[in-house]
Biopython code that builds the backbone (N, CA, C, O; Angstrom):
import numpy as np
from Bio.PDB.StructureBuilder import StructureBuilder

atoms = [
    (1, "UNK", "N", (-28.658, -19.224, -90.408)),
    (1, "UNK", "CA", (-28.912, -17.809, -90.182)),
    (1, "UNK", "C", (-28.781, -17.085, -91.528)),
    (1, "UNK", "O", (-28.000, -17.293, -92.457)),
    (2, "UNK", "N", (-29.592, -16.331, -91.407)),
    (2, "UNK", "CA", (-29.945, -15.379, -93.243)),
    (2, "UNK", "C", (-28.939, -14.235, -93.368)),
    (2, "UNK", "O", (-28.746, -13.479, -92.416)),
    (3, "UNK", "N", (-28.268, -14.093, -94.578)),
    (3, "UNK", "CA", (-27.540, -12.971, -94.228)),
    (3, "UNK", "C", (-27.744, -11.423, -93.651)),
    (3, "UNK", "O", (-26.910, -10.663, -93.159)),
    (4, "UNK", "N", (-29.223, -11.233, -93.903)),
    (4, "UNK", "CA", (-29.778, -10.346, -93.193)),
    (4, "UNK", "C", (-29.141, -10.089, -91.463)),
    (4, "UNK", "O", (-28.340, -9.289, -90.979)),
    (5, "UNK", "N", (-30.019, -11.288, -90.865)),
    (5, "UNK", "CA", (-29.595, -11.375, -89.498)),
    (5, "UNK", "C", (-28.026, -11.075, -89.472)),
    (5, "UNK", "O", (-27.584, -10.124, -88.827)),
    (6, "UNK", "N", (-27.178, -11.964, -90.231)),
    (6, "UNK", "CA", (-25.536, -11.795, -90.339)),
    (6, "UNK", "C", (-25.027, -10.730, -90.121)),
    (6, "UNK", "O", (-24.244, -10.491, -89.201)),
    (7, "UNK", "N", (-25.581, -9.659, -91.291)),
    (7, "UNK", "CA", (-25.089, -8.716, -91.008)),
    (7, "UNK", "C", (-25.571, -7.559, -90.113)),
    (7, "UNK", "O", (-24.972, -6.503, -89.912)),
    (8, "UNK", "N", (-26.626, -7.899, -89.669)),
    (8, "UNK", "CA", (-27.178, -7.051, -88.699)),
    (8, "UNK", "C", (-26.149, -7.592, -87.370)),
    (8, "UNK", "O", (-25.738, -6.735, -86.588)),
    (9, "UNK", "N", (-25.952, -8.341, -87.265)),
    (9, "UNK", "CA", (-24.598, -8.749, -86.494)),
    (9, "UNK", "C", (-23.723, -8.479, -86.168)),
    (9, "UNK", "O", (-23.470, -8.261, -84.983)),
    (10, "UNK", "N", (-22.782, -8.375, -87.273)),
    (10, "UNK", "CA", (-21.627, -7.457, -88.018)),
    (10, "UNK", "C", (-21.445, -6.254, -87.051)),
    (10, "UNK", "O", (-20.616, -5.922, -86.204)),
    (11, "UNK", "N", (-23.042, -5.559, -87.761)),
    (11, "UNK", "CA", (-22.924, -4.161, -87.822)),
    (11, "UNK", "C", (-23.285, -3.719, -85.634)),
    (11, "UNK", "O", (-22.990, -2.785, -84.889)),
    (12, "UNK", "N", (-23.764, -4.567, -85.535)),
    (12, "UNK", "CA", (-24.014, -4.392, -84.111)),
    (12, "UNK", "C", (-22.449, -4.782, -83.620)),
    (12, "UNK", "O", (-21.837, -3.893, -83.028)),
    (13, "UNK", "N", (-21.975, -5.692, -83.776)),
    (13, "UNK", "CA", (-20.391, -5.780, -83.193)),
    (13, "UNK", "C", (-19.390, -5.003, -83.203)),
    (13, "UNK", "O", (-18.506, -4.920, -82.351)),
    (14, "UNK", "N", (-19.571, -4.114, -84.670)),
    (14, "UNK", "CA", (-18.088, -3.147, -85.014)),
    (14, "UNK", "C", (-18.862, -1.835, -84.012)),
    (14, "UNK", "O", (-18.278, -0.862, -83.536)),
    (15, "UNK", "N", (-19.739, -2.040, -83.939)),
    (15, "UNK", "CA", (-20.578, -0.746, -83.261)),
    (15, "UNK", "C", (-20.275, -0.713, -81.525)),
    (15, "UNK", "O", (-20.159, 0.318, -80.862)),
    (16, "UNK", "N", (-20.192, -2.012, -81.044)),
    (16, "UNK", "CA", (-19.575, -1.904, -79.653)),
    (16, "UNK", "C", (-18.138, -1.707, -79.620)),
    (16, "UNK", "O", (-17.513, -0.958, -78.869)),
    (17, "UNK", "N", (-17.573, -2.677, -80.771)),
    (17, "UNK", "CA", (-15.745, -2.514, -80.203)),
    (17, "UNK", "C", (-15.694, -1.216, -80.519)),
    (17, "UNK", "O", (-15.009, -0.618, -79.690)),
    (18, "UNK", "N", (-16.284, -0.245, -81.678)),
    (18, "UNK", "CA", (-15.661, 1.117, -81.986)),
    (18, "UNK", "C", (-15.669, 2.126, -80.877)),
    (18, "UNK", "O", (-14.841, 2.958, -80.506)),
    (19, "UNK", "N", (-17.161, 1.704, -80.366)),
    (19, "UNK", "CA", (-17.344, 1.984, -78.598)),
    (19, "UNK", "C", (-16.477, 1.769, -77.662)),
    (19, "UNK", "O", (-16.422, 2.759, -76.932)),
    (20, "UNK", "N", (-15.983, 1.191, -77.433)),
    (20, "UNK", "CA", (-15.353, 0.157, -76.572)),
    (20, "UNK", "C", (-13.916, 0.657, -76.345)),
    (20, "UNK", "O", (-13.367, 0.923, -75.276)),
    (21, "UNK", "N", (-13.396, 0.728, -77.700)),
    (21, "UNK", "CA", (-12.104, 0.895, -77.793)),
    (21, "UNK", "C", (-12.097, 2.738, -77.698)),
    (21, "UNK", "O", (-11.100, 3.186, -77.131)),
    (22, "UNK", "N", (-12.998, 3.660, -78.146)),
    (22, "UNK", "CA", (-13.142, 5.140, -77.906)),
    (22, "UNK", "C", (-13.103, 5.321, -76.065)),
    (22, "UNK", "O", (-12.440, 6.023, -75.303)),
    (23, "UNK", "N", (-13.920, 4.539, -75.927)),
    (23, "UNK", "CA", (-13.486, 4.722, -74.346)),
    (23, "UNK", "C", (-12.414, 4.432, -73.608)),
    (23, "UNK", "O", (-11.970, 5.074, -72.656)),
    (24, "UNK", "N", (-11.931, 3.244, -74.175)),
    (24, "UNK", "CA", (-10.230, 3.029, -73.459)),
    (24, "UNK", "C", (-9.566, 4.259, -74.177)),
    (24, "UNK", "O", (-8.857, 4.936, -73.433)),
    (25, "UNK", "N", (-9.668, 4.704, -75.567)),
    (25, "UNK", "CA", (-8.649, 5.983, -75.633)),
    (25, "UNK", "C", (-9.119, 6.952, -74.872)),
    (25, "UNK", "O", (-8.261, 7.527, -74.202)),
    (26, "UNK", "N", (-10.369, 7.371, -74.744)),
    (26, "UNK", "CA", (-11.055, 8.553, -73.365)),
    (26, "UNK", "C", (-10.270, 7.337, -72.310)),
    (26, "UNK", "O", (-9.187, 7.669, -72.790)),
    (27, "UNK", "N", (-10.077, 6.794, -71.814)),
    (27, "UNK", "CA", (-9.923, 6.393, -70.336)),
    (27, "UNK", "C", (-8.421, 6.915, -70.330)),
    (27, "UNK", "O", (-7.935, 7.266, -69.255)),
    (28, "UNK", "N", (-7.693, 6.975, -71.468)),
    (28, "UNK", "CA", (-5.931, 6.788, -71.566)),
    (28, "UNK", "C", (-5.731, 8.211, -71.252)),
    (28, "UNK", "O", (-4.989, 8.619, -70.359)),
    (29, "UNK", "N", (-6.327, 8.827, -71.918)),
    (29, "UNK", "CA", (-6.511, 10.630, -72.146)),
    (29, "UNK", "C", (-6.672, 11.480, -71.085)),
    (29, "UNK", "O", (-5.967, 12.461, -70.847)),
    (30, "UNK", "N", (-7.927, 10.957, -70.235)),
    (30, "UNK", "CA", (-8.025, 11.266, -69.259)),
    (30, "UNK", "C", (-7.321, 10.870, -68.043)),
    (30, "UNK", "O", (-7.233, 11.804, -67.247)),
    (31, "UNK", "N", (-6.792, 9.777, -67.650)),
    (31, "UNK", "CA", (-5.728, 9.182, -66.515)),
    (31, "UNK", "C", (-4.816, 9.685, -66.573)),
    (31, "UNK", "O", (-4.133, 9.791, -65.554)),
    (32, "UNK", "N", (-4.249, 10.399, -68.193)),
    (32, "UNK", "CA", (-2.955, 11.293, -68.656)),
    (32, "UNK", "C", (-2.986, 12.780, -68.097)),
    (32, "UNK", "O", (-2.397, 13.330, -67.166)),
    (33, "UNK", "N", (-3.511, 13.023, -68.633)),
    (33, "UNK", "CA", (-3.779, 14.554, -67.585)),
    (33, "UNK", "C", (-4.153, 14.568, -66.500)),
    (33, "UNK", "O", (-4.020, 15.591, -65.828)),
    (34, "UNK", "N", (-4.650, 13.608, -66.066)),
    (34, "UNK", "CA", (-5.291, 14.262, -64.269)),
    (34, "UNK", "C", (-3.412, 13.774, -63.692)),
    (34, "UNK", "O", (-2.865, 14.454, -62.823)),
    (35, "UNK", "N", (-2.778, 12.717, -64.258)),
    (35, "UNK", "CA", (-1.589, 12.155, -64.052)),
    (35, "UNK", "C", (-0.510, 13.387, -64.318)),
    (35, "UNK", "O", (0.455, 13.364, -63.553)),
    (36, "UNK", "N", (-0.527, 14.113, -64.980)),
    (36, "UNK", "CA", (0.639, 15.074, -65.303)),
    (36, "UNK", "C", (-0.010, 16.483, -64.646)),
    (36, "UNK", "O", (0.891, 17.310, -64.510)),
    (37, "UNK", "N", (-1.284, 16.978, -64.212)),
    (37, "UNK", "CA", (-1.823, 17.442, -63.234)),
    (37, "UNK", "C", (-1.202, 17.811, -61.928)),
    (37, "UNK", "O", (-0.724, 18.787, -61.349)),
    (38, "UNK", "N", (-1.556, 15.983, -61.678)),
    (38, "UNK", "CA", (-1.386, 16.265, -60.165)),
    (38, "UNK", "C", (0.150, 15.658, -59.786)),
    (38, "UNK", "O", (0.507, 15.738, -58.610)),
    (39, "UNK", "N", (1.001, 15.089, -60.725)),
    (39, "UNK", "CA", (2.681, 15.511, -60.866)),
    (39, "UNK", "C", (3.330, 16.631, -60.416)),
    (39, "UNK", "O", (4.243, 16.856, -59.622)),
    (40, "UNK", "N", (2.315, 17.549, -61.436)),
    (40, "UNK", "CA", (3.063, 18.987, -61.161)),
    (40, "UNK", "C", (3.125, 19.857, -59.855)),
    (40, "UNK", "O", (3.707, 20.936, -59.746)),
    (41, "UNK", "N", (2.324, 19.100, -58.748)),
    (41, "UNK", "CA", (1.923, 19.815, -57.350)),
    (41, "UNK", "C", (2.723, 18.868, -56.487)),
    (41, "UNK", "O", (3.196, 19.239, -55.412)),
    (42, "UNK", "N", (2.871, 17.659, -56.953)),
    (42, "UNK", "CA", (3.682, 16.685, -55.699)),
    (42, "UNK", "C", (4.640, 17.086, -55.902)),
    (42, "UNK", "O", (5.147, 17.526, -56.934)),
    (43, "UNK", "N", (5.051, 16.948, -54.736)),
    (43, "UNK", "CA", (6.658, 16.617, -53.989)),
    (43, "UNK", "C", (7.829, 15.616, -53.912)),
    (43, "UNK", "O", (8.922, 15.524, -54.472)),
    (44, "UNK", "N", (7.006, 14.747, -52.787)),
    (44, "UNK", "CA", (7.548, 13.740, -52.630)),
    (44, "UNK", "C", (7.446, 12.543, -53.705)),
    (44, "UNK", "O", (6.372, 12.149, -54.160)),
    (45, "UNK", "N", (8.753, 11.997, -54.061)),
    (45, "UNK", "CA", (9.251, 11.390, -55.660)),
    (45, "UNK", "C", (8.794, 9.939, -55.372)),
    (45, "UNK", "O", (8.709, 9.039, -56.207)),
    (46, "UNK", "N", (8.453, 9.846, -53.766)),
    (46, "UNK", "CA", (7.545, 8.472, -53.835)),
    (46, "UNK", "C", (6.266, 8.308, -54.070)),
    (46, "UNK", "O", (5.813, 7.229, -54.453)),
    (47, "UNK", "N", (5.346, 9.649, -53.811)),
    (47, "UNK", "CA", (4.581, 9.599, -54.139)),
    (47, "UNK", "C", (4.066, 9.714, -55.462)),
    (47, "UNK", "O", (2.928, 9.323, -55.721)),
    (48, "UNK", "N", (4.940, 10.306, -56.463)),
    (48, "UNK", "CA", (4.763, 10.354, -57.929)),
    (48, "UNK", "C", (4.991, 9.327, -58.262)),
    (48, "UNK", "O", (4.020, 8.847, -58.847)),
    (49, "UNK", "N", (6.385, 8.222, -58.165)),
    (49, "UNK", "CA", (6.589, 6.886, -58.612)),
    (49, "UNK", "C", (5.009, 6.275, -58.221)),
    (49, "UNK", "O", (4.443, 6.006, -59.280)),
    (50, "UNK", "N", (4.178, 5.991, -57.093)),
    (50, "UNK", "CA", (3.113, 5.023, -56.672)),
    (50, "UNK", "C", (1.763, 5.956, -58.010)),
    (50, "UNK", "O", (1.050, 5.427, -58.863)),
    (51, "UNK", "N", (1.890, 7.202, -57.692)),
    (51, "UNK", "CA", (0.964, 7.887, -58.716)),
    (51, "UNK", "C", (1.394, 7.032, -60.385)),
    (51, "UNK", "O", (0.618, 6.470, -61.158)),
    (52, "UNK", "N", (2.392, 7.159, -60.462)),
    (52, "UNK", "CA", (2.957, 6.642, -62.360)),
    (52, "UNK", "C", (2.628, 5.432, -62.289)),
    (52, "UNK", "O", (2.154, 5.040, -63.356)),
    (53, "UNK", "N", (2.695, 4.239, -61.059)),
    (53, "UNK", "CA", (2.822, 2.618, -61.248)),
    (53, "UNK", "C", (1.191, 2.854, -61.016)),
    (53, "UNK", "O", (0.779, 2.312, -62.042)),
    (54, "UNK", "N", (0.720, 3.037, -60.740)),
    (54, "UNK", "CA", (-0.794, 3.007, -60.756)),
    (54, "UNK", "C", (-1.729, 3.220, -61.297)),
    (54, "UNK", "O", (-2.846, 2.705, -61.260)),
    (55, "UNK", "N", (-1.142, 4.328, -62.061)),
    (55, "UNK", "CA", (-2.120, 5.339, -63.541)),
    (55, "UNK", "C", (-1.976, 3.961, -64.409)),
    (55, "UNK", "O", (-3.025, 3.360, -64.641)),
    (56, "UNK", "N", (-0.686, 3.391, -64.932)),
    (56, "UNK", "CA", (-0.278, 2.277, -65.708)),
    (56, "UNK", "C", (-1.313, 1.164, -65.897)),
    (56, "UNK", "O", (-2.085, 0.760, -66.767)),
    (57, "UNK", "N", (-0.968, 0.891, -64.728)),
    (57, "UNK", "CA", (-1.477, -0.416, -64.051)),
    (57, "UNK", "C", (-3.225, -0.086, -64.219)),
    (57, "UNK", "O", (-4.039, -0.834, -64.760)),
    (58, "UNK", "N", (-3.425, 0.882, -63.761)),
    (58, "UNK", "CA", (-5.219, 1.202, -64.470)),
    (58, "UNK", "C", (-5.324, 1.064, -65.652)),
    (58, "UNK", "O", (-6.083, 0.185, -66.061)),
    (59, "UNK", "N", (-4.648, 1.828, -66.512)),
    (59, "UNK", "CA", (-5.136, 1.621, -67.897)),
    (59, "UNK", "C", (-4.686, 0.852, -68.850)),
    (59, "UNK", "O", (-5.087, 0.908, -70.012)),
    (60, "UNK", "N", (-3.562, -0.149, -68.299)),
    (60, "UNK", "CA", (-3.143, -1.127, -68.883)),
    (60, "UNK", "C", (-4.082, -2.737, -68.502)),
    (60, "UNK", "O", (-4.272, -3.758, -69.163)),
    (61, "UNK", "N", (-4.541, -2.251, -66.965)),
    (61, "UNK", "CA", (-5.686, -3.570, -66.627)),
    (61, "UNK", "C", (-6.696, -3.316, -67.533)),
    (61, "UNK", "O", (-7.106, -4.256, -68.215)),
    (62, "UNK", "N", (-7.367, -1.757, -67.718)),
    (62, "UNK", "CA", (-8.600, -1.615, -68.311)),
    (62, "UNK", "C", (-8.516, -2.181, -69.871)),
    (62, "UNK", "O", (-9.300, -2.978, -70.386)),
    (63, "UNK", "N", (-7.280, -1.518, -70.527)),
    (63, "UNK", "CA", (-7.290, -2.205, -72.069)),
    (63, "UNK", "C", (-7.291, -3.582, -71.816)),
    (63, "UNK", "O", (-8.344, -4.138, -72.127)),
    (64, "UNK", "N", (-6.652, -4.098, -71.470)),
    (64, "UNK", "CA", (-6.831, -5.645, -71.263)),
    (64, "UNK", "C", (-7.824, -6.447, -71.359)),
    (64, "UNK", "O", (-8.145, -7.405, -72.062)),
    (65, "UNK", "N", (-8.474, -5.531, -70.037)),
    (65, "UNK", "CA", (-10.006, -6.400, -70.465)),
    (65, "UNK", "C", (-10.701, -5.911, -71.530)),
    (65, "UNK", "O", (-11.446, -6.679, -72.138)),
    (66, "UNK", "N", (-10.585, -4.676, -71.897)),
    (66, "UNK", "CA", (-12.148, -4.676, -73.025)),
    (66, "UNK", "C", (-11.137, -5.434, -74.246)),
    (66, "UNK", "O", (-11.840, -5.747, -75.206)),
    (67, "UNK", "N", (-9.741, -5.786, -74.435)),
    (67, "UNK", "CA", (-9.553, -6.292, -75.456)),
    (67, "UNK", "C", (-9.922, -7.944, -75.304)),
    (67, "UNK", "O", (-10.390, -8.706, -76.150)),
    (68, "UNK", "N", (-9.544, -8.188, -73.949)),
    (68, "UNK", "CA", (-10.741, -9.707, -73.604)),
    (68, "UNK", "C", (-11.992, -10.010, -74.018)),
    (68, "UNK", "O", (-12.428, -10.988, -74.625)),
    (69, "UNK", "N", (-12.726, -8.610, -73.428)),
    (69, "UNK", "CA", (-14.385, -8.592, -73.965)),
    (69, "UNK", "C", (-14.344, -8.764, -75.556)),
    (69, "UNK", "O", (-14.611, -9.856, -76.058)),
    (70, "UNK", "N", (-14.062, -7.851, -76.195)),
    (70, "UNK", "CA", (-14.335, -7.847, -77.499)),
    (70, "UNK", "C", (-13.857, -9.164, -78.366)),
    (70, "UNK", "O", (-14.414, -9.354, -79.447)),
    (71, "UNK", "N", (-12.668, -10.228, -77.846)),
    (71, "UNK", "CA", (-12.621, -11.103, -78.279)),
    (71, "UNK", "C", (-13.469, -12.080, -77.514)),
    (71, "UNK", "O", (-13.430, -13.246, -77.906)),
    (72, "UNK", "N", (-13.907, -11.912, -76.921)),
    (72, "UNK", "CA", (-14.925, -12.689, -76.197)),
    (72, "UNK", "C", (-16.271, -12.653, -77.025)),
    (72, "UNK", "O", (-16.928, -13.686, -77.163)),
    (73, "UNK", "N", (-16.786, -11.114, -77.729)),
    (73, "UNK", "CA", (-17.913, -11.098, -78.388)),
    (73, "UNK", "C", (-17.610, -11.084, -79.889)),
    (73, "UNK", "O", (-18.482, -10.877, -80.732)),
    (74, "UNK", "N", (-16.539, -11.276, -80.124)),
    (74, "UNK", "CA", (-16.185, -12.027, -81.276)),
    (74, "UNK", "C", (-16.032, -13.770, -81.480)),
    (74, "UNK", "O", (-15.986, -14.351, -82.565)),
    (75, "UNK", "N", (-15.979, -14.296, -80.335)),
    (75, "UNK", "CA", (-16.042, -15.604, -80.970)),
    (75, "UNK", "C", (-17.523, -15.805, -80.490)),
    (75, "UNK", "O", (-18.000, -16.690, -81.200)),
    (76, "UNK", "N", (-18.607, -15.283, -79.433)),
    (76, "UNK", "CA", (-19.990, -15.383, -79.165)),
    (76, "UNK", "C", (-20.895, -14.253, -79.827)),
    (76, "UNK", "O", (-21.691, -13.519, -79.241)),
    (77, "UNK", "N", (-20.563, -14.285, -81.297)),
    (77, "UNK", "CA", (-21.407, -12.520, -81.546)),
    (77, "UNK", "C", (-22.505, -13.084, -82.061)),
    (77, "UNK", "O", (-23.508, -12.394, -82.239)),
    (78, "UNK", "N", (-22.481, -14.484, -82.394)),
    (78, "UNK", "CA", (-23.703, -14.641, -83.175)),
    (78, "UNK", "C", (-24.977, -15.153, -81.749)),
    (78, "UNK", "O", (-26.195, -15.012, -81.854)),
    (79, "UNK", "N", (-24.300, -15.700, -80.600)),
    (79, "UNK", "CA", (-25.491, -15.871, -79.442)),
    (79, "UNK", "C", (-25.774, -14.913, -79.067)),
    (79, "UNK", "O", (-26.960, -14.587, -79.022)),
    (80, "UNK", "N", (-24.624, -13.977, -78.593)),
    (80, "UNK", "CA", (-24.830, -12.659, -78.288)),
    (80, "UNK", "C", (-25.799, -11.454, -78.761)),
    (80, "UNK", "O", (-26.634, -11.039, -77.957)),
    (81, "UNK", "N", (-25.733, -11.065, -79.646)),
    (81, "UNK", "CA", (-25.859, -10.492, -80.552)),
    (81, "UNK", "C", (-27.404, -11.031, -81.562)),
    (81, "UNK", "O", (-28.222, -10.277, -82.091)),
    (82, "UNK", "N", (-27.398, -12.195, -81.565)),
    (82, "UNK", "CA", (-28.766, -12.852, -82.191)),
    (82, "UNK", "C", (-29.718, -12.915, -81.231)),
    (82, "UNK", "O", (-30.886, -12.820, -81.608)),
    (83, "UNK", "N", (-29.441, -13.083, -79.825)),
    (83, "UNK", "CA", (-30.346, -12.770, -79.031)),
    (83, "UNK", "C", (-30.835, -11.351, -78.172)),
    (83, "UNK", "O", (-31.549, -11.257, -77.174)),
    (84, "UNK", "N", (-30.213, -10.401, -78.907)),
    (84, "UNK", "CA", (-30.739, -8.991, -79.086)),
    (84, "UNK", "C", (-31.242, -8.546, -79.863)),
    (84, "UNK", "O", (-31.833, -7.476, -79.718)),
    (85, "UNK", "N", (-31.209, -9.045, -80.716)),
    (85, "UNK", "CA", (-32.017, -8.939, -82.445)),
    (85, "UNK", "C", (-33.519, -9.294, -82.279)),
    (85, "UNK", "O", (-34.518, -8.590, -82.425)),
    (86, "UNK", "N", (-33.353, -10.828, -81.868)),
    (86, "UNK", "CA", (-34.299, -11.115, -81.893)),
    (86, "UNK", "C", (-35.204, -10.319, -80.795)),
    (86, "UNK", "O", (-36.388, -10.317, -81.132)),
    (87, "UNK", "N", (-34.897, -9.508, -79.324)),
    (87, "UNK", "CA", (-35.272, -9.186, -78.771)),
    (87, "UNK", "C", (-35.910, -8.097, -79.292)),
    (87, "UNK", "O", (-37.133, -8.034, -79.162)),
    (88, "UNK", "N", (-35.053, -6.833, -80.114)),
    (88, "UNK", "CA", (-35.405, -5.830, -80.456)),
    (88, "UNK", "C", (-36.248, -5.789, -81.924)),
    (88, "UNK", "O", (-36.553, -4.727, -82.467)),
    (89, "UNK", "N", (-36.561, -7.071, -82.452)),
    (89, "UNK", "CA", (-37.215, -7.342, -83.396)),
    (89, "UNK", "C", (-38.706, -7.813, -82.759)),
    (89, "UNK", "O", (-39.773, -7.570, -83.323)),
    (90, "UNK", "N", (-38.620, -8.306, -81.883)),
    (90, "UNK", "CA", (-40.106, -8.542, -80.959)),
    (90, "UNK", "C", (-40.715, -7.216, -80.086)),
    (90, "UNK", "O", (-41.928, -7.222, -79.875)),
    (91, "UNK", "N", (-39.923, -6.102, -79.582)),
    (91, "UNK", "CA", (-40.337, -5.352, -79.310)),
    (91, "UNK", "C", (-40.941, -4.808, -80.397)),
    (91, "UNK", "O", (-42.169, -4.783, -80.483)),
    (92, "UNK", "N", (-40.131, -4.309, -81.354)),
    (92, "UNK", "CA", (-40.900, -3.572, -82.686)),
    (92, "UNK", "C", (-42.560, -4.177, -82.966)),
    (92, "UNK", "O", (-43.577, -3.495, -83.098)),
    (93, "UNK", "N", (-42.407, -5.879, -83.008)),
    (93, "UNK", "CA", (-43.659, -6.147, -83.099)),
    (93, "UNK", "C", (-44.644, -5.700, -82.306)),
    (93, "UNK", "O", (-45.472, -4.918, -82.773)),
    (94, "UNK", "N", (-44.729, -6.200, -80.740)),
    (94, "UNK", "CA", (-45.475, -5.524, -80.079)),
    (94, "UNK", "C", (-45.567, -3.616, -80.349)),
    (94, "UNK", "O", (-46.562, -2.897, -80.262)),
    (95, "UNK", "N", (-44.994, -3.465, -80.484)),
    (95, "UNK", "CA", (-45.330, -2.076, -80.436)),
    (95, "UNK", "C", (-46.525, -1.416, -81.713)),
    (95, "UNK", "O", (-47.270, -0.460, -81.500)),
    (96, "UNK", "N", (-46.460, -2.180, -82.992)),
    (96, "UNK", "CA", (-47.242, -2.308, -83.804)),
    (96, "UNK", "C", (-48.554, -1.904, -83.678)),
    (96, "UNK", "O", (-49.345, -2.077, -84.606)),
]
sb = StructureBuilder()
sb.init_structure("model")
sb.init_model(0)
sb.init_chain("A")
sb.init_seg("    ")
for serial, (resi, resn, name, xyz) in enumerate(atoms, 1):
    if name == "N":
        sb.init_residue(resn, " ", resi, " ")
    sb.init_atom(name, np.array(xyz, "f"), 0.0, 1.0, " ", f" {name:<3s}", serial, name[0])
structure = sb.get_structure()
């Protein structure tokens, strides 16, 4: 593979995790406030404990996985990733 392709690679990979990871901080941000929100109206201290173990548990499953994914398209970035290239390098042609 030419370094061309390489780094067109690269640059397509840091371009999803930077993605990737902006949305788990939007996902953290947002679960945080709707979480301290709707705290401030409950009552009952069981229902805030199941509200707190759950907000957690969401955005601690969600980081998890996209930190799975992204090491996932880090050790497959070149199948991954080379076979979008090549895709979006054949569209360009046809379009010619």
């Amino acid at each position: 593979m030419n370094n061309k392709i390489k780094n067109r690679i690269q640059n397509m990979y840091l371009r999803d995790c930077i993605m990737a990871w902006a949305d788990v901080l939007l996902i953290w941000l947002a679960v945080g406030f709707v979480l301290i929100s709707i705290l401030s109206i409950l009552e009952d201290p069981v229902i805030r404990l199941v509200m707190i173990i759950s907000s957690a548990l969401l955005v601690l499953f969600n980081t998890a996985s996209v930190g799975a994914m992204t090491k996932h398209y880090a050790e497959d970035k070149e199948f991954i990733y080379g076979l979008d290239i090549k895709h979006l390098d054949e569209n360009r042609a046809a379009k010619r």
